[in-house]
C-alpha positions as a printed Julia matrix, in Angstrom:
307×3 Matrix{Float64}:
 32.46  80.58  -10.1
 32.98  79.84  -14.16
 32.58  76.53  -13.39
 30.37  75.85  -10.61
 29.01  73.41   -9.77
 32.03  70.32   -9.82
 30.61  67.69   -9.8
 31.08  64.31  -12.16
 29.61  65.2   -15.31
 26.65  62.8   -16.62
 27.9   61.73  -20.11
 31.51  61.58  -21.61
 30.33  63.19  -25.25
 28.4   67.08  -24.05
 26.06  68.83  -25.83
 27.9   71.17  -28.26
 26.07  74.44  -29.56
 25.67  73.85  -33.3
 24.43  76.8   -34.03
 27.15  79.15  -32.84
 29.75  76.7   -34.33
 27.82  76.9   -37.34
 27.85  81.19  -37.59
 31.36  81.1   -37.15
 32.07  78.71  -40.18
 29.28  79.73  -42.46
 31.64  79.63  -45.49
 32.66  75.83  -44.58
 30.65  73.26  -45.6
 30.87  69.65  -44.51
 30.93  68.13  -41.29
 31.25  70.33  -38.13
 32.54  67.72  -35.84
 33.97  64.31  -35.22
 34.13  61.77  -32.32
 38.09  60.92  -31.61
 40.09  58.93  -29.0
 42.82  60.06  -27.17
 46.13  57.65  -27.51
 49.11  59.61  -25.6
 51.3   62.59  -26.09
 54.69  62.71  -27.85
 57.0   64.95  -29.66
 57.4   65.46  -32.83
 59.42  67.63  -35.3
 58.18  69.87  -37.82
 59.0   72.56  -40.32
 57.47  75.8   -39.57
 56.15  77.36  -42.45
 54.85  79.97  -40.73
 55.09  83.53  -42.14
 57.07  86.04  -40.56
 58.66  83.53  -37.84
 62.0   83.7   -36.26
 61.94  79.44  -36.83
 61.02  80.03  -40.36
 61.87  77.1   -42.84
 63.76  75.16  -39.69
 62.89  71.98  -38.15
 61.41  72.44  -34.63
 60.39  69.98  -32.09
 56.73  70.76  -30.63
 54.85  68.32  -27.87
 51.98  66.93  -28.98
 48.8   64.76  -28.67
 47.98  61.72  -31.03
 44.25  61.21  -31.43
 42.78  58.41  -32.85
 39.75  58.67  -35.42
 37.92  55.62  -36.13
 34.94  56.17  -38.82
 31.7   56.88  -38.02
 28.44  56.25  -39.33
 24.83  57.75  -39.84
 22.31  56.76  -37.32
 19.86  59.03  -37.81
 19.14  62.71  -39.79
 17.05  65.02  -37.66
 15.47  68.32  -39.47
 15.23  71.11  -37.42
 12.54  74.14  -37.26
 12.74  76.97  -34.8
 15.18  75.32  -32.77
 13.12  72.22  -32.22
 13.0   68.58  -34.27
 10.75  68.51  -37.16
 11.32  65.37  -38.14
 14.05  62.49  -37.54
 14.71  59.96  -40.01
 16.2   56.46  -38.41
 18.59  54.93  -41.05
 20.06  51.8   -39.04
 23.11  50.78  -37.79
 25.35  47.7   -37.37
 25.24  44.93  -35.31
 27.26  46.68  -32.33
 24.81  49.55  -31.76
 22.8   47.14  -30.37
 25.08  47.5   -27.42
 24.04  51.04  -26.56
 20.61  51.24  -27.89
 17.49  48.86  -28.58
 17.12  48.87  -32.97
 13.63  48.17  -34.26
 13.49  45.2   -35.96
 11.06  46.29  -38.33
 12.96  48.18  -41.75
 10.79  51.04  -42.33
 10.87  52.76  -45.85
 13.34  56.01  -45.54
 12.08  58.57  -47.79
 15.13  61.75  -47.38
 12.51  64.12  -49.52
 11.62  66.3   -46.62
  8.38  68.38  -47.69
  7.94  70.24  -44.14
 10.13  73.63  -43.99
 13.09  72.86  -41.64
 15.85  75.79  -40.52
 18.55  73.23  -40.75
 19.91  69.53  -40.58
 22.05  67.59  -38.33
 23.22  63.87  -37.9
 23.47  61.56  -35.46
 26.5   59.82  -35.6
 28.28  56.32  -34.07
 31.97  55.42  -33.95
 33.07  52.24  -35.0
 35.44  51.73  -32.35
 35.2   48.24  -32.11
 38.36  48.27  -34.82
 40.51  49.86  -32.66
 41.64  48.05  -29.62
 39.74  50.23  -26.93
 36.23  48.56  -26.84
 33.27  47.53  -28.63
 30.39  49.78  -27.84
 30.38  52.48  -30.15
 30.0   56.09  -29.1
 27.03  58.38  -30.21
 26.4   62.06  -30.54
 24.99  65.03  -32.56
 27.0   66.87  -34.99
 26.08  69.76  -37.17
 26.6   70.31  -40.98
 27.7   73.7   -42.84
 26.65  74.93  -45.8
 23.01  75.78  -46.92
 20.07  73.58  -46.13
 20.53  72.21  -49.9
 24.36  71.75  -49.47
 23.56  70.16  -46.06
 21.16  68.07  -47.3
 22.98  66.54  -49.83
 26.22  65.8   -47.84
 23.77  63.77  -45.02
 22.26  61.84  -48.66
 26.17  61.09  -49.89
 26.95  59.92  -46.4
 24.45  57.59  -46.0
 25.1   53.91  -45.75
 29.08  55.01  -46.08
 31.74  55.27  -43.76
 32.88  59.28  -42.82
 36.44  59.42  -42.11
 38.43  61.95  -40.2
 39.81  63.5   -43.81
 35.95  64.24  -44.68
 35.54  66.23  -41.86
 39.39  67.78  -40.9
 41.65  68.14  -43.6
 43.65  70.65  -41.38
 43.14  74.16  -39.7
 42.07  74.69  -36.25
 39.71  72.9   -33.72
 38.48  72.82  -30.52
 38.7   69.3   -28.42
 35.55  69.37  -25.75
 35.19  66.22  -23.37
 36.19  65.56  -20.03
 39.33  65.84  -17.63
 40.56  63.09  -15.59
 38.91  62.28  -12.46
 40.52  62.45   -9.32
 38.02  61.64   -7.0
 37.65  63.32   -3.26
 40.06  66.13   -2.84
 40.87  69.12   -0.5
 40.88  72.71   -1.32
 44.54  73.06   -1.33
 43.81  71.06   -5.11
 40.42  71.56   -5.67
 40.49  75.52   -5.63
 44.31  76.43   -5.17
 43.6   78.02   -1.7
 47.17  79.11   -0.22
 48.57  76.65    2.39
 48.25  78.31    5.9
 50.99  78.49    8.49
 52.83  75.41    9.88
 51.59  76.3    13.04
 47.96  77.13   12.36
 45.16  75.05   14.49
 42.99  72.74   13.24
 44.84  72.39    9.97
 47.37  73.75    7.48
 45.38  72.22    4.13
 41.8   74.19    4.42
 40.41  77.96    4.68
 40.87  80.03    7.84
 37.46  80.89    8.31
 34.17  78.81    6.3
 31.67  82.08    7.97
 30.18  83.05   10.59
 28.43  81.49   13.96
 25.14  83.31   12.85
 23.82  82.42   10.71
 24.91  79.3    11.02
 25.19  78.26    7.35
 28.25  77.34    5.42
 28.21  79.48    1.89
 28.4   78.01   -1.69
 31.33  80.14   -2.03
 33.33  78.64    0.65
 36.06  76.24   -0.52
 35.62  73.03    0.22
 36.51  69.33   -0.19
 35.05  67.4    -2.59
 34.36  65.84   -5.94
 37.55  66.97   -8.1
 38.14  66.28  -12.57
 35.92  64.42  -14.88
 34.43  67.58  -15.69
 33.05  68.51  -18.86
 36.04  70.9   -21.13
 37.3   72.41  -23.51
 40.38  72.89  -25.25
 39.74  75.95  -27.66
 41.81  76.72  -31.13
 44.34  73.47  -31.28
 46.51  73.33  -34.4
 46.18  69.94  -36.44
 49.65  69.05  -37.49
 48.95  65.84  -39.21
 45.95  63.38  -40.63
 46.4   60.72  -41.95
 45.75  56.67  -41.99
 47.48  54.3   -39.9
 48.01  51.8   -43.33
 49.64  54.56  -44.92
 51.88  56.14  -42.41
 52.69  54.09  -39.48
 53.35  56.1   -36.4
 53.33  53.13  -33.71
 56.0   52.6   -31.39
 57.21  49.08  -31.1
 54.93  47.32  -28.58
 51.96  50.49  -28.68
 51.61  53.42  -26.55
 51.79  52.96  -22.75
 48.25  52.23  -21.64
 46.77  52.83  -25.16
 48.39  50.08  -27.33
 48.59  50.7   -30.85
 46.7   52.66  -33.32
 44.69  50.66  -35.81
 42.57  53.33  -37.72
 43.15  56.96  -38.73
 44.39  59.43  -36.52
 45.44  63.28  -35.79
 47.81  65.02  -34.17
 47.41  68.05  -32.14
 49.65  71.08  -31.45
 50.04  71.1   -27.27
 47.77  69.09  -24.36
 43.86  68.04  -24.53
 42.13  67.09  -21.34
 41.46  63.58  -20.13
 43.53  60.34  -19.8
 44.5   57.57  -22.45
 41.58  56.01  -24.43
 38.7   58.61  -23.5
 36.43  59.39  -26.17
 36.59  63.51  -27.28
 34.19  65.53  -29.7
 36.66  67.71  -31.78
 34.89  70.61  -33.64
 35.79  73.17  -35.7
 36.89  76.39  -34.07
 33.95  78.65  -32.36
 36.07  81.54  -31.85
 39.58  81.15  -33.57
 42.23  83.75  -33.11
 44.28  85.56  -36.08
 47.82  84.34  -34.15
 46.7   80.45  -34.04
 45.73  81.16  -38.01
 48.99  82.41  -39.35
 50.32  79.34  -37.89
 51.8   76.38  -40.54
 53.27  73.35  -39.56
 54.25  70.85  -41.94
 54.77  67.38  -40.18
 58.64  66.01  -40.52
 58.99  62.81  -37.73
 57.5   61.81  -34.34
 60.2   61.79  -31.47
């Protein structure tokens, strides 16, 4: 029942909880989060640096998952007291945020010298996607900051007006990758639930459950397995390994002709030890780890060549 109900989820970006993200990393400081898009999965070979391995200082191949990271930009800084919004502080946007949201047309003065007592600070973010080959409408969500309410206050100040890139946020370490699977529509509960096939000679049907209750009452339980919606649900990927960052202009990692139902990367990107969820060009909210574990941490890859 971990993940009752299944049913489509209502946004592609969820609601992440900041504040448990942020007790986790309360040395870190800088962003907690970023908004990525997923381009395709690959090989690649590396050389694992990794203490005390049986592959240490040789070249091994691992599978992996490119990510593209377009930068993003500050919409808006919200202060936050008791859990609720003190105060929100528009800053603007470009031209293609008018695609998701209706701007003001009136520039009111932003003045970031809070005097009400806040807890802490977070940012609303957009992508600028339109400079990758995906779409145009750019992608917003909420992402938290680390560090003290002075330290966080003074990154959202030198971010302002700027462009954040992936670096700024994820020089390396461990993440988690939360968005949603693919969607597969209507489906049985052979696939839905993983309910054992029945006999080849059963009645009524070899792909469902043997018995969905009894005549009285006459109510079918929750708990039954049964067809329906199956994927696009909300996920997520805990403690991946970033093998690489790095910018597009600098390091080239495009295939002649682009990745199969991607094309090719024009920004910077990352790439991910293992599988995320979701199929080529959905938008993902990588954060840093909420509960990383001491194996995934003694890990060290150093990137060698894609495959």
């Amino acid at each position: 029942m971990q993940f009752w109900r299944r049913k489509r989820a209502r946004k592609f970006l969820p609601s992440v909880n900041w504040d448990a993200i942020f007790k986790e990393n309360k040395d870190k400081t800088g962003l907690l989060g970023f908004i990525v898009y997923k381009v395709a999965m690959a090989s690649c070979a590396v050389k694992d640096n990794t203490a005390n391995s049986l592959t240490k200082g040789k070249k091994i191949v691992l599978p992996i998952t490119i990510l593209e990271a377009p930068p993003l930009k500050i919409m808006s800084i919200r202060f936050y007291k008791n859990g609720k919004i003190a105060k929100e502080i528009f800053i603007g946007g470009e031209k293609e945020l008018k695609r998701k949201i209706k701007l003001s047309k009136k520039q009111e003065k932003k003045d970031l010298d809070v005097k009400e007592e806040y807890d802490n600070i977070r940012i609303i973010v957009y992508s600028l996607v339109s400079r990758t080959g995906i779409k145009k409408t750019p992608d917003i969500a909420e992402l938290g900051i680390g560090g003290t309410k002075e330290k966080q206050l003074e990154i959202a100040k030198n971010f302002l007006n700027k462009e954040v890139t992936i670096k700024d946020a994820f020089p390396g370490g461990l993440v988690d990758v939360r968005g949603l699977t693919k969607g597969k529509g209507l489906q049985g509960p052979v696939k839905r639930f993983g309910v054992s096939l029945r006999h080849h000679k059963s009645e009524k049907g070899v792909r469902k459950v043997g018995s969905i209750g009894p005549w009285h009452p006459a109510h079918v339980s929750y708990r039954v397995a049964m067809a329906g919606q199956t994927g696009f649900f909300t996920r997520v990927c805990y403690n991946n390994q970033i093998i690489s960052v790095g910018k597009i202009s600098e390091k080239s990692i495009n295939p002649q002709g682009g990745y199969m139902n991607y094309g090719k990367i024009k920004t910077d990107y990352v790439i991910l030890k293992g599988s995320v969820q979701g199929p080529a060009k959905r938008q993902l909210l990588i954060t840093r780890a909420l509960r990383p574990s001491k194996k995934q941490l003694k890990k060290n890859f150093e990137f060698v060549e894609l495959r």
